[in-house]
Structure formats: C-alpha cells, structure tokens
N, C-alpha and C positions, 0 to 999 in steps of 0.2 A: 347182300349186306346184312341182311335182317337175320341171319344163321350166324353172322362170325361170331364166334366164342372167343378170339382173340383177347388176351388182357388190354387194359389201357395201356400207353406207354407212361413208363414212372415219370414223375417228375423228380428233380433232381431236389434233393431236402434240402440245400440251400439257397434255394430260387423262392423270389416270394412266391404266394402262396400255394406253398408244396405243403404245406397242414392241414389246408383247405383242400387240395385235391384229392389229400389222401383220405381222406374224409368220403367226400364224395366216393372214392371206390370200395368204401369201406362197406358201402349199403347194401348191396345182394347179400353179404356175410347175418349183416345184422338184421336182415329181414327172416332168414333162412334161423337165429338164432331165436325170435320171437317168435316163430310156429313152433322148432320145435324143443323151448324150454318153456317160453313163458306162455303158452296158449294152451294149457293145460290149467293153471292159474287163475288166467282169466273168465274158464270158462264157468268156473266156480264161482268167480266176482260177480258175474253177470245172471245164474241159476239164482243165487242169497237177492240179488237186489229184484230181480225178477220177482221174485215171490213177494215182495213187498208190493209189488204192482203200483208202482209210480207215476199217479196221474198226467205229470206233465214234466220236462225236461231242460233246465236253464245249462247254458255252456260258457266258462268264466275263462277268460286265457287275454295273453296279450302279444303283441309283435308278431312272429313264425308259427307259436300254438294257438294265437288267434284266426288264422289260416286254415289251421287243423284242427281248431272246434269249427269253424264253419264246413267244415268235411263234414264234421258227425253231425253236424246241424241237419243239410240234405239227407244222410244214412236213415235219420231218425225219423225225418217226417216222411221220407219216401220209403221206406223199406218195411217201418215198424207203425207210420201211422198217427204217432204221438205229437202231440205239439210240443213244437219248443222252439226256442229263445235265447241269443249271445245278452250275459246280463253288463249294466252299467254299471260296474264295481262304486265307483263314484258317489252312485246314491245311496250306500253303504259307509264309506271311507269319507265323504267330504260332508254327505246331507246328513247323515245320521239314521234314515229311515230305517225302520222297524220292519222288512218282510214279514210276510204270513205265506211260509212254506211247508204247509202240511205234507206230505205223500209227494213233493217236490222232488227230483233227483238232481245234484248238482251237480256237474264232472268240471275239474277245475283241470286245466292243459298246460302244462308248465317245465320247461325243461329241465331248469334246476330249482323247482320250488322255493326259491328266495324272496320271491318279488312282497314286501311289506301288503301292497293292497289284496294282491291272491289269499293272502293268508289271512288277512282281518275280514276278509269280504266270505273265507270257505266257512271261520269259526261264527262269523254273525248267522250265516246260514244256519248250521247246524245247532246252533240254538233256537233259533225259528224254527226246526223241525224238518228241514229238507233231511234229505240221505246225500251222503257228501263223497263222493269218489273224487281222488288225485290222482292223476296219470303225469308223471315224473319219470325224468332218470337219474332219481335221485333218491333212492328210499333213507336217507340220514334225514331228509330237508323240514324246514318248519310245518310246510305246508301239506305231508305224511302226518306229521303227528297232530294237526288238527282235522283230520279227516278221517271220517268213518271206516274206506275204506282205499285200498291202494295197488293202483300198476303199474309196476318196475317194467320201464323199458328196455333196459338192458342192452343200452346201446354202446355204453362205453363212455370214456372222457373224449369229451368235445373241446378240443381247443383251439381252432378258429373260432374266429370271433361270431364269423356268417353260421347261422345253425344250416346243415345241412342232413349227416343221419339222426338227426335227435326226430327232423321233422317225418320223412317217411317210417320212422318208428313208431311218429304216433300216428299216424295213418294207419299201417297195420295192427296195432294198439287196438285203434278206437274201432277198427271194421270188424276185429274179433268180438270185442265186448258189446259192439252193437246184435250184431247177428247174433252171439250166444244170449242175451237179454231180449232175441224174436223166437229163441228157442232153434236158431238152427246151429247146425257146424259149421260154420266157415272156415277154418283151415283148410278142408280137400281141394276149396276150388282156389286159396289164393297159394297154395302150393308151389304152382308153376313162376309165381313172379320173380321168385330170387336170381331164377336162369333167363326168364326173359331181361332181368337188369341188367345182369351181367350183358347181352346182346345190346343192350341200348346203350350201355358205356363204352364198349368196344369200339364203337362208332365213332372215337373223338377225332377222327379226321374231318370227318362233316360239320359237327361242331363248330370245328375250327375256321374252317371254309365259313361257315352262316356269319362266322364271328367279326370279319374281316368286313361287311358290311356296315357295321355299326360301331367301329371304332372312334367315329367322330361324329357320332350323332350325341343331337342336343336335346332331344327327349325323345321320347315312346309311348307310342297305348299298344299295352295288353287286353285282351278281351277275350273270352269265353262265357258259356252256357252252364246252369245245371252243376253238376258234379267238376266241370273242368275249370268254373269262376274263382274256386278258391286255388289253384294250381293260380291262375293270371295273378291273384293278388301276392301267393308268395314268389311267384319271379319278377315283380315290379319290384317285391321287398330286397331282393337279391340281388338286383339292376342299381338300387341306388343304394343300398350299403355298402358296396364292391365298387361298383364305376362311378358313382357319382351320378349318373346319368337322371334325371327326373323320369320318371315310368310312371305311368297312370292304368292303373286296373279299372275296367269298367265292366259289369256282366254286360252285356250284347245289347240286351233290354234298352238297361240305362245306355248306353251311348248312342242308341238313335233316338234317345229325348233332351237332345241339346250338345252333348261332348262332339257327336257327330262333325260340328262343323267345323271345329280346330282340324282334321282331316284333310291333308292334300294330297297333291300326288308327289310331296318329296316327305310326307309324314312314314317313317317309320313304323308298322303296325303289326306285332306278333296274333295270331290266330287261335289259342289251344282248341282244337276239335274233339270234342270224344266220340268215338263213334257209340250211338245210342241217339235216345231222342235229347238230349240237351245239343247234342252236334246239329241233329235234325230241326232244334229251334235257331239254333247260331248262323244259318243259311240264308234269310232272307240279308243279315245284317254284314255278311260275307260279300253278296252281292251289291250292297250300297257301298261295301269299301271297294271293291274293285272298281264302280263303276265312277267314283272319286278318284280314280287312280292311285291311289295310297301304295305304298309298298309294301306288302302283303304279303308275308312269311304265315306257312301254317304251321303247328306240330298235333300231328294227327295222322289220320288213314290217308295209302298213299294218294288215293282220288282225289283227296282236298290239298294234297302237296303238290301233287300237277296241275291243277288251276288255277296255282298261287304263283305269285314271283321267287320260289323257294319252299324251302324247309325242313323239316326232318318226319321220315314217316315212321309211325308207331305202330311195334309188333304188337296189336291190339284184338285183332279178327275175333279170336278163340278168348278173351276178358271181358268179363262183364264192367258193362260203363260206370259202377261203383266202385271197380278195383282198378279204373287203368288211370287215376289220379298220383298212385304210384308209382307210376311208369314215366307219366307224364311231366312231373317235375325232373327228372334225371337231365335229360339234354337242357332244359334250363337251366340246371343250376351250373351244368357246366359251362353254359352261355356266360353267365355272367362272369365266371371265373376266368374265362378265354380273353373279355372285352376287357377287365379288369386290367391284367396284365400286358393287353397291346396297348392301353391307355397307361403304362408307366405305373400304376398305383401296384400297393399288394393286397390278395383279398385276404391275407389270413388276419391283419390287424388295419382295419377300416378306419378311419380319425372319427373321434365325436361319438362311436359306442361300446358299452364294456359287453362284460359275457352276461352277469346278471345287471338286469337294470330293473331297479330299487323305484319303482312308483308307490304312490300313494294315496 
C-alpha cells in the first residue's frame, strides 16, 4: 500500500467539502512548487539574515501557523542551537510594553498577513531593533510591508475555511529557511516528499476505514513527542473546526502529569509517532495508554501501528524525523475531513470562523 501512486478519488465539487479536499490533494503539487521556485529565494533570505548572526529567535503566529512556528521552534533549537521563543503578542497590543530586541530575529507565520495584532506586534519589533521576517501567502498583505523581509509561499488561494496547503507550505517554508540560516541545503534531502505525499493520500481508503470509528465520538486526546507534538496540535485544530468534536492536544510529557486520567478504555486516543528519538520518548507514555485500555490509534512506523488498536503506517524509514511532520499531517487532515462529513456537517465552511480572523 505504501507504493500506490494511485490519485485520490475526486470528490464530486458539489458535495460539501469538495474545496477542502481539493485542497488537501493540492499539497504534493505545492510542495514540489516550493523546492523548486521559491527555495532558491529563500535561500538568500536566510545567507542576508545569517550574516546578521541573530543572537536569539522569537516566533509570532496564531491558530494553524501557530502550529507551524512551533515546528520551527524545535528546527531551531535542535538543529541550529539557538534559543528561542513563541512571543505573547498581547504584551505588545494590550500592555504596551517596549521590547529590547537588538540582534533579535522575528519570523512572524501568517497565512494571509491580515490579522491587526501580527502586524502591530511585527512593526513594534522592528523598531525595537529585531530583524523582522514574514512568511505569508500573501506578498500584497500588511504584514509584508512592515517587515524587513519576506517568503511567498506560493501556495495558491485557499478557500476552505480549514487551512490545509497553506500549512505544509509553511512547514517546507520554514525547514528551508532554517537549514539555509545553519548554512546547509535542504532542498536535496526533502526532495523526495512530494512523491511520498502523493503515496500517503492515495491511501484514502484507509482513512476512511479509521474514520468510521469516530463518527460519534465525544472528544479525543491527541499526543505526540518532539518534532510530532505540533502535527497533534494542528489535528486537534482540524478535529474541531470540521467535526465539532473537542480534541485535546497534549505533548506525551504533559499528559502523564495529570490529563493522564481522564483516559479510559472507551477514551478515544490518536498516537502521532515519529520515528526518531521524539517517538523513542513517546513509548513509555504509549505503554500507560495501552495498559489503560484506551483506544489507541497510531500514525507512524508500521511497528507502532501493529501494537496499536489501528492506524495508518507512515512511509517514513528513509526521512529524517525533522521532515516527516510533513508527511504526518496528511492522513489527519484527511481524518477530519472524512469524520466531518459522516457527522452531516461541511468542512469547507465551519460555523463561527472566517478565513482571516482580525485579533488584537
């Protein structure tokens, strides 16, 4: 199964969310388009800022690219070294507070650079003296033209309301601009991911199969490790913008100090595995769920999907556990888009959120 190249089967454009799914298969294309137009680009962003040598690294974003700064959160301090920090816009926009960010880098994560406090919180920065990068798919947006500098994702119009390629865009985005600001290439090695996508959505039979077990569930914990913890928290985002469903994202850590015991054995519980050592910390906390009886779906290597009650295995063997967070939101998001429509709702237009939402 892990070879078929088969396409997805369409959905029909007048079925709810047929925007959304298309969406979703749109991602191998848009991955494969951000090696090889815009990572060329970045790798320039990343040499200019480089030489600036950037003591220390704050990461500004909110909803789905708050997910995807927390990706380059990990890239950053595990790869390059550097400390850094998701900032509190708030103490900016509500407090007033004055930073002191000399030799600061800020990278602000935003899909359509609209959101009022991104923008007030990037130009406060950059008067305090940070270095201000936006990563947008949106080079017209406000939040480009107060920032220093900028990377066009080039993902296309997003019109589901759910972000789906906006987000693995910044994932490959921010994994270029990381490693070219450690001074390496990363394009050659995440080369292969477009075709492994394509193989992970071909699979929407399985999906649909997982999907069928959580049609009438009344909440869920997600949990992962390491590089896989922000994959858990944007499929909890996707679990209840689409189904409704309450999803609680916990890294591994935190739910064996307390969340642990809402946990039974008709509790719901996805697994994301990376294989590396964040999978290799997520094991003892695997074995407390089973031995609770929980219902214990993995998405990971298939070793941890045969221990489990389910799951979907991920063509991961030959990716580095940096780059299979890429990979790793794929059959979630199709998850939720599966659960979405056996529970009657549509996911391309959710109740109660827009496409830009206007904080302050």
């Amino acid at each position: 199964m892990a070879d078929d190249l088969r396409a997805p089967a369409p959905v029909r454009k007048d079925r709810p969310g047929a925007i959304m799914a298309g969406e979703i298969a749109e991602q191998p294309e848009v991955l494969r388009r951000i090696l090889d137009t815009a990572a060329p680009a970045i790798a320039v962003t990343a040499r200019v800022i480089a030489d600036r040598r950037p003591r220390f690294v704050l990461l500004s974003a909110r909803g789905t690219s708050d997910h995807a700064a927390l990706y380059a959160k990990y890239l950053i301090e595990v790869e390059l070294g550097l400390p850094c920090g998701l900032t509190s816009m708030s103490t900016t926009t509500t407090y007033g507070a004055t930073p002191h960010l000399d030799d600061v880098l800020l990278i602000t994560v935003s899909q359509s650079g609209g959101s009022p406090d991104l923008i007030a919180s990037t130009e406060a920065a950059r008067r305090a003296g940070a270095i201000t990068l936006a990563v947008t798919n949106n080079p017209d947006s406000p939040l480009v033209d107060v920032s220093e500098f900028h990377i066009d994702l080039l993902a296309g119009p997003e019109k589901a309301l759910p972000a789906t390629k906006t987000y693995s865009a910044e994932l490959m985005a921010l994994y270029l601009f990381v490693t070219g600001l450690g001074g390496i290439e990363g394009t050659r090695v995440a080369r292969r991911l477009p075709r492994l996508a394509e193989q992970v959505l071909a699979r929407g039979d399985e999906v649909r199969e997982l999907a069928g077990r959580y049609r009438f569930a009344e909440r869920m914990v997600i949990t992962s490790r390491g590089y896989g913890y922000p994959t858990a928290k944007e499929a909890a985002l996707k679990l209840m913008e689409t189904s409704y469903i309450p999803a609680l994202a916990y890294s591994g850590a935190d739910l064996l100090h307390g969340p642990l015991a809402m946990v039974d054995n008709i509790s719901p519980v996805i697994a994301i595995v990376t294989e590396g050592r964040g999978g290799e910390a997520l094991q003892p906390v695997l074995d407390r769920l089973r031995g609770r009886g929980a219902d214990l779906v993995v998405v990971g290597p298939r070793v941890q999907v045969a221990a489990a009650s389910g799951g979907f295995a991920m063509p991961t063997s030959e990716v580095p556990e940096c780059l299979q967070p890429l990979l790793e939101i794929l059959p979630l998001q199709r998850l939720a888009w599966e659960i979405a429509v056996a529970r009657g709702q549509d996911p391309d237009s959710p109740r109660a959120i827009v496409k830009v939402t206007e904080t302050s």
